[in-house]
C-alpha positions in Angstrom: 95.9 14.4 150.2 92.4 15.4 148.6 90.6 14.9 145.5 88.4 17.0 143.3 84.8 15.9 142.8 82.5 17.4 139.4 79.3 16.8 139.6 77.0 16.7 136.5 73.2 17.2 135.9 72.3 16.7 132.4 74.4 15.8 129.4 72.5 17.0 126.0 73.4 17.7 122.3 73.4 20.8 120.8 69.9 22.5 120.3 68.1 20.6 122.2 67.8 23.3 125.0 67.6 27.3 125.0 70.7 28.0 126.8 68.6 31.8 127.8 66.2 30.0 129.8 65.1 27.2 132.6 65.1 23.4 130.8 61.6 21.5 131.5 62.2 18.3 131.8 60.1 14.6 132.4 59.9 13.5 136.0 59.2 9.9 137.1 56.1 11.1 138.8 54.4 12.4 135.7 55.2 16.1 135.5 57.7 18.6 134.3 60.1 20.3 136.1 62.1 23.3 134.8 65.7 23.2 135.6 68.4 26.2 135.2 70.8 25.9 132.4 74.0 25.7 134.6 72.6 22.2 135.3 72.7 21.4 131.4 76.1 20.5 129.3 76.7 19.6 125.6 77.8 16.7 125.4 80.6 17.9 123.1 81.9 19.9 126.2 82.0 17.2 128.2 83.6 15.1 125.9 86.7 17.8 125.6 87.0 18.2 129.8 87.0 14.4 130.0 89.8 14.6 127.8 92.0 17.7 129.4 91.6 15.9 132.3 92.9 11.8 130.8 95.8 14.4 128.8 97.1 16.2 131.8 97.1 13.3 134.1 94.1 13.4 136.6 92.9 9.8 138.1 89.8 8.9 138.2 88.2 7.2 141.6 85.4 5.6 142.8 83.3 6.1 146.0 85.1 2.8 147.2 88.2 5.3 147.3 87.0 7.9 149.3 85.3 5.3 151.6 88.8 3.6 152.3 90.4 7.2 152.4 88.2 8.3 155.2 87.6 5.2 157.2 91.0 2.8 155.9 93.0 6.3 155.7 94.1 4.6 152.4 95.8 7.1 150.3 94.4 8.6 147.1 96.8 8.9 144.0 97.9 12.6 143.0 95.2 14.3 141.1 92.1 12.2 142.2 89.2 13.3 140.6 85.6 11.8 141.0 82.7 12.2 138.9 78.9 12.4 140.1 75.9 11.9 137.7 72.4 13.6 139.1 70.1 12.3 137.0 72.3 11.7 134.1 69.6 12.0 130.8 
């Protein structure tokens, strides 16, 4: 058994970023960083790959799941499929 993991970066709306060129962005620390824009999704997109994925039967797990996979050698259901947030704006 295995599981897919997706891993996001930023979630904006449209126009808020120029999709030809590196994203600044805020840090905590008081300056900008400039980001590449395969890091950046609409939100509108992931709104449509969170649904393909509900419609065509994926299940969503936690990291409790994959803990107990790999140390509990609990199974996973078919189709597992985790979700990671880096710095989720």
């Amino acid at each position: 058994m295995s599981f897919i993991t997706l891993v996001y970066h930023e979630l904006r709306e449209p126009g808020t970023f120029d999709d030809q060129r590196p994203v600044t962005i805020d840090v905590a620390d008081g300056y900008e960083d400039a980001l590449p824009v395969p890091l950046f999704m609409l939100k509108e997109d992931f709104s449509t790959q969170m649904h393909y994925l509900v419609e065509h039967g994926f299940n969503f797990i936690t990291l409790a799941d994959i803990t107990a996979y790999y140390y509990d050698k609990k199974p996973l259901p078919e189709k597992a499929i985790h979700l990671t947030f880096d710095d989720a704006f």
